[in-house]
N, C-alpha and C positions, 0 to 999 in steps of 0.2 A: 504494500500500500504506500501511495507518493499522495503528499497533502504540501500546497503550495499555496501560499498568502500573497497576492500583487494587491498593487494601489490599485484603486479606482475614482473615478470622477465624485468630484461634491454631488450632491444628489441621487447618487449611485444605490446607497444604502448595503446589505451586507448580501453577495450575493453566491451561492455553491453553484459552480461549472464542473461537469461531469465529464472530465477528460475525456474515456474511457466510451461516452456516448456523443461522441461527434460535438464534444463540451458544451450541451444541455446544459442550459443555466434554469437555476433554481431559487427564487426570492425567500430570503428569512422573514416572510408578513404572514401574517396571521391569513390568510386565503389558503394558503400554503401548507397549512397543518394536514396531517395526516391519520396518523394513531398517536396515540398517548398511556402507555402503562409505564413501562420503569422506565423510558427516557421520551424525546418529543422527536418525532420524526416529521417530515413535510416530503409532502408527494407533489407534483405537476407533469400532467399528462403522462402519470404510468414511471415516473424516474422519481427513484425514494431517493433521501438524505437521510439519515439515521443519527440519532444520538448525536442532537447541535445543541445542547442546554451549553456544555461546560465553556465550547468556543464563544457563542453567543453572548456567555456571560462574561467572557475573561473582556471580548470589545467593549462593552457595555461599559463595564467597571475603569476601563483604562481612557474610555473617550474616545475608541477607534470608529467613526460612523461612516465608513466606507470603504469596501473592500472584496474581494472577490478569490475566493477559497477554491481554489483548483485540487480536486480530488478523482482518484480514478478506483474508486471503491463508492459502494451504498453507504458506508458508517464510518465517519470520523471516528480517529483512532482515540481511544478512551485514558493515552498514556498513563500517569499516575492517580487518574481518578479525579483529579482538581482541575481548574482554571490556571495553576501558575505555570504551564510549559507553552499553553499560547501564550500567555500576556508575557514571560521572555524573550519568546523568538520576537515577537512584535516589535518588544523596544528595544531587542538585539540591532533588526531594522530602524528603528528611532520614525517618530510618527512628526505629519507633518500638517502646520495648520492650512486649511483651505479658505477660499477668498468668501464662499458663502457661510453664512453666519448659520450655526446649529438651530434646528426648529426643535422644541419643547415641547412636551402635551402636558396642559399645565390642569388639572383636573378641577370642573368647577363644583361639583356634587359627588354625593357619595353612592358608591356602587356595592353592592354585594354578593356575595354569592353562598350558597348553603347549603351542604347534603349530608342530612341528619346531625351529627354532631360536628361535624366538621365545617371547614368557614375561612372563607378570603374574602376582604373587602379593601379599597380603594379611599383615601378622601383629599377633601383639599388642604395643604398646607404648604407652607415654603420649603423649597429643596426636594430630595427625596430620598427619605429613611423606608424601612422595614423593619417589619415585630413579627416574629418568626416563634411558635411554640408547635413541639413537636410532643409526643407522648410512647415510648416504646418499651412493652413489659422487658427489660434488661436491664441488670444490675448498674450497666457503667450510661446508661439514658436514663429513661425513668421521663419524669416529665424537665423539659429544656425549653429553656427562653432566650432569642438572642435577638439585640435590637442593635441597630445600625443607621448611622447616618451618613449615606454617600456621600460623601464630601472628602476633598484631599485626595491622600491617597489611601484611605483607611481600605477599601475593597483590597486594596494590593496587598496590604496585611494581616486583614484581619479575615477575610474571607476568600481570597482567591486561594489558597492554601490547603481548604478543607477539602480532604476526598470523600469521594463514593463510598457506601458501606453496603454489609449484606451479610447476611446470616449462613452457615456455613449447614449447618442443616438443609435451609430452602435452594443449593445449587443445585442437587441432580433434576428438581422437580422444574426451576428454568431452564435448563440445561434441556431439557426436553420440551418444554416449550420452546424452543431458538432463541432464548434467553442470553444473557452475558456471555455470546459465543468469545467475545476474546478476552474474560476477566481474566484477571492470574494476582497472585497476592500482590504482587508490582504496583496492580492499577487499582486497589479497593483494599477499605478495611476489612478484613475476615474477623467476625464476631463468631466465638461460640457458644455456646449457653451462657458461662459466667464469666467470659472476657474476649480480649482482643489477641488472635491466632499471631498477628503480623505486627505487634507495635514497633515501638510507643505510639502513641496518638499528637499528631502535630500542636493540638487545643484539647484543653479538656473536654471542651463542648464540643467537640470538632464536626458530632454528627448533628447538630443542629444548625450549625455555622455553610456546612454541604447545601442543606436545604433553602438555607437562605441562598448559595451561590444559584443551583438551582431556578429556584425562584425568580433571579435577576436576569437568568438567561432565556426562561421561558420570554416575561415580559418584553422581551429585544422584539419581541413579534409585534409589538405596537409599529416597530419599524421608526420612532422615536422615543428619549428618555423621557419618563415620569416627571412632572415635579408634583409630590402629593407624598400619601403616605400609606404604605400596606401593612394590613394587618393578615397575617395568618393562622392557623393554629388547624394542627392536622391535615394539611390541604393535601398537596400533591399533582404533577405534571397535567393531570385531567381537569382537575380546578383553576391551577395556574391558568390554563390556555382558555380556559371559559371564560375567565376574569375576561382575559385580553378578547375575546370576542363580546360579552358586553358592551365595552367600552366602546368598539367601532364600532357596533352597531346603534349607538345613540351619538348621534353629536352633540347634543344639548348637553351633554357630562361633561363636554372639556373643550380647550379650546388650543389654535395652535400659537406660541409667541417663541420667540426668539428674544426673550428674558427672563434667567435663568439666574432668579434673586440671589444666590448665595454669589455666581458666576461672573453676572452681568453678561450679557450676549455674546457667549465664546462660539469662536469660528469651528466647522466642521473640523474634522481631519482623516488624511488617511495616510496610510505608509511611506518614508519615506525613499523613491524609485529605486536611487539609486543601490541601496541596501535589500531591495526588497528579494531578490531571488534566494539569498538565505536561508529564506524558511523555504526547506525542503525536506 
């Protein structure tokens, strides 16, 4: 598998070209979604992308809003389970600002969503934080809370970090669904009954800190940044991406500005050309 990051044009947004199919390009927007169980796939006319949360997330997080992910495979490689191997290679490349100015969805009402006890909602506020609470009968989970405000570079530390987890029990049973055909302790935390197979754990919380990344990479499918505030608890990829359909589906919910209070109207960006063939 060969995964390759070029610049692309302001306005471009984030987009998978499919080498391998006469490089079929594939938009990261919510039209685009496909299935959703343990990661978020997006289909267009019969050509999947697979397991785009981590990438999604790592541009999101770092301010990359344009770009074009040449891959000659269905599924972005899952490398260490986090966000922090693309958001590397990217600024390995060094990003570069663009002449149009970043458009924002600045959210004017609150949205929600709700299936039985679980719950993601949306509201208005300045910037954009998340409150993430997760719930997992497991000695080292249990119930977890992690809240965050995008701002700085706090995603690059406190969140791109966090890997994927999974219970070592439930592999053969995905495994036979076509589940985590390429996990290996490398790319994911191995939990077993009463601990972690593969540590240490990068955060204490780290499996909570994952779902926020999660979280961040799902909403990429707005196809712009939030400014508002998400509230979770319990949700999951299938919730996430409803949220984000919601929200297009009403415009009266929000609105588009290119001012981004904590920022002030910061310019687009994308990779810088010269560096770019790198990420390979």
């Amino acid at each position: 598998m060969h995964v390759r990051i070029v610049p692309a044009p302001a306005g471009t947004g984030v987009v998978f070209r499919r080498t391998d199919l006469d490089n079929f390009e594939v938009e990261a927007v919510s039209r685009n979604v496909a299935k959703v169980s343990y990661a978020t796939s997006l289909m267009k006319k019969g050509v999947l992308i697979s397991t785009t949360e981590h990438l999604l997330s790592a541009f999101m997080g770092i301010g990359l809003d344009n770009a074009i992910i040449e891959l000659d495979n269905l599924e972005l490689p899952i490398l260490d389970g986090s966000a922090q191997p693309f958001i590397e290679m990217a600024m390995e490349a060094g990003l570069k600002p663009q002449r149009k100015q970043r458009t924002y969805l600045r959210m004017r009402k609150e949205v929600e969503v709700r299936e039985g006890d679980k719950f993601i909602g949306v509201y208005p506020a300045e910037g954009y934080s998340v409150s993430y609470a997760i719930n997992f009968p497991h000695p080292l989970i249990g119930n977890e809370v992690f809240e965050v405000e995008l701002s700085g570079d706090r995603f690059r530390r406190e969140i791109a970090p966090a890997r994927t987890f999974g219970f070592r029990r439930d592999e053969q049973q995905m495994r036979n669904m076509g589940l985590i055909r390429g996990a290996t302790p490398e790319s994911c935390i191995v939990l077993t009954d009463d601990g972690v197979e593969n540590g240490p754990l990068r955060f204490r919380d780290e499996f909570v800190r994952h779902k926020v990344l999660d979280l961040i990479g799902d909403l990429a499918l707005l196809g712009k940044r939030i400014i508002g505030r998400v509230v979770a608890d319990r949700a999951g990829h299938a919730m996430h991406t409803a949220l984000v359909s919601r929200i297009l589906r009403d415009r009266s919910l929000w609105e588009e500005t290119t001012d981004d209070a904590p920022a002030r109207a910061s310019s687009a960006a994308a990779l810088t050309p010269a560096l770019a063939d790198r990420l390979s």
